[in-house]
N, C-alpha and C positions, 0 to 999 in steps of 0.2 A: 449459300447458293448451291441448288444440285444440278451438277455438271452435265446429267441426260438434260434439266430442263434448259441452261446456259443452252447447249449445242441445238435442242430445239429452237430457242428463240435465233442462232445464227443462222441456221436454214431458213428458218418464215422471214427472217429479212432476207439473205439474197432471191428467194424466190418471189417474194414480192417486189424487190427491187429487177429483175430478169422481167417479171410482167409487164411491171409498170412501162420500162423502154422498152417490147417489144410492141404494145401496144399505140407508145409515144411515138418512137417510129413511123408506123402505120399511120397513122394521124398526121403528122410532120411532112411527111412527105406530099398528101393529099393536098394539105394547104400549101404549098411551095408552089402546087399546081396554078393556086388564084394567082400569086405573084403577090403573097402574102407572106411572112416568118411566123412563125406560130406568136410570139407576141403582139404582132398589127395585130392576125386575126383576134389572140383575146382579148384585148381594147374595143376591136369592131364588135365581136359578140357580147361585149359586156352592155358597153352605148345599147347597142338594138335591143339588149331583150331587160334591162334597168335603169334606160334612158339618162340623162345627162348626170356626170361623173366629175366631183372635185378632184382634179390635176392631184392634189397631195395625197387621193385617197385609192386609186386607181392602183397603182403597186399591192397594196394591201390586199385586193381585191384578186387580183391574177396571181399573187405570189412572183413579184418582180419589186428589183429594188430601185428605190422612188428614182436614183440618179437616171436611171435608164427610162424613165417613161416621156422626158422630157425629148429624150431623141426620137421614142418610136409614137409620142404624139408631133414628132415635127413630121414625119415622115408617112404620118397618114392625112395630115393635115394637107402637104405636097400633092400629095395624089388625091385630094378634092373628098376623102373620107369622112372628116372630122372638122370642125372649127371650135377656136375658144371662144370662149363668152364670158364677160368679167358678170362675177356676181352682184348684183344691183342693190344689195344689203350691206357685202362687206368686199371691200377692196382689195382684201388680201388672199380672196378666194375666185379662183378661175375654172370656170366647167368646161368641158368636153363635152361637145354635142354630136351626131352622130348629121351627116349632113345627108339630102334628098337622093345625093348620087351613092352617101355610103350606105344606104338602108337599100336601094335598089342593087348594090351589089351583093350585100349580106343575103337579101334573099333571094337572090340568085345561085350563089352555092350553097346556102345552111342547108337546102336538103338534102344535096348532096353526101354532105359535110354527115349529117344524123345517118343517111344510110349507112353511110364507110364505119359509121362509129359503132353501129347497131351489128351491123357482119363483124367487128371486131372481137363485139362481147356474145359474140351468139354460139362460144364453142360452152357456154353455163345457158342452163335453163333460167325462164323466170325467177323460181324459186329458189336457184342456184345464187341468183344477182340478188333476191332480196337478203338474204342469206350472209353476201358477202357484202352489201353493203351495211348492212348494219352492224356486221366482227367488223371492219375497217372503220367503221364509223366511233366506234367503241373504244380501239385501237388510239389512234385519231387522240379525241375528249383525253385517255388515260395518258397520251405522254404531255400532256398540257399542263399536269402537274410536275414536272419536272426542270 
């Protein structure tokens, strides 16, 4: 291992890791605004924009672990977001549907929601973002084998 490139790759992580939450921040807060935690909101945007969601698969899906989805599908389920629906094939499977009130409030702030995201990542050009989304995407794929 050569030690210039070790100390490189400990820089490209914390600075990645600096980006990430300062941009997480920014977003985090916005949603706090609906009277959302960032996990309702990605349950709610997930329902709206890939429609109904097996309960066991939803974690996978946001990168949240399964124990905790059961609490923040009760808690949007409470607030009239979401309801379960048992699956009519297999009994052992439960969806998550996105309800008439939760889809009139998703699209109530997702524009919002894109604006704040889009002024977030606009200090990189287009081709700055394509750029970096495909090294992080790249990134990403290679520690998969690990």
């Amino acid at each position: 291992m050569n030690i210039e490139d070790s100390k490189q790759s400990l820089k490209l992580f914390i600075v990645l890791s600096r980006a990430f939450r300062a941009v997480n921040e920014h977003a985090n807060k916005l949603i706090q605004t609906y009277g959302l935690n960032p996990t309702e909101f990605a349950v709610l945007e997930l329902l709206y924009h890939k429609g109904d969601q097996p309960l066991q698969q939803i974690g996978g899906k946001i990168l949240l672990a399964s124990g905790s989805i059961t609490y923040v599908v009760d808690k949007l389920e409470d607030k009239g977001y979401l309801q379960r629906v048992a699956c009519p094939n297999d009994r052992r499977v439960t969806f998550a549907q996105i309800t008439e009130s939760g889809k009139e409030f998703i699209e109530s702030v997702f524009p919002e929601h894109e604006r704040k995201i889009h002024e977030l990542m606009s200090g990189l050009s287009s081709e700055e973002k394509d750029t970096a989304i495909e090294l992080l995407k790249k990134l990403g794929l290679s520690v998969s084998k690990y």
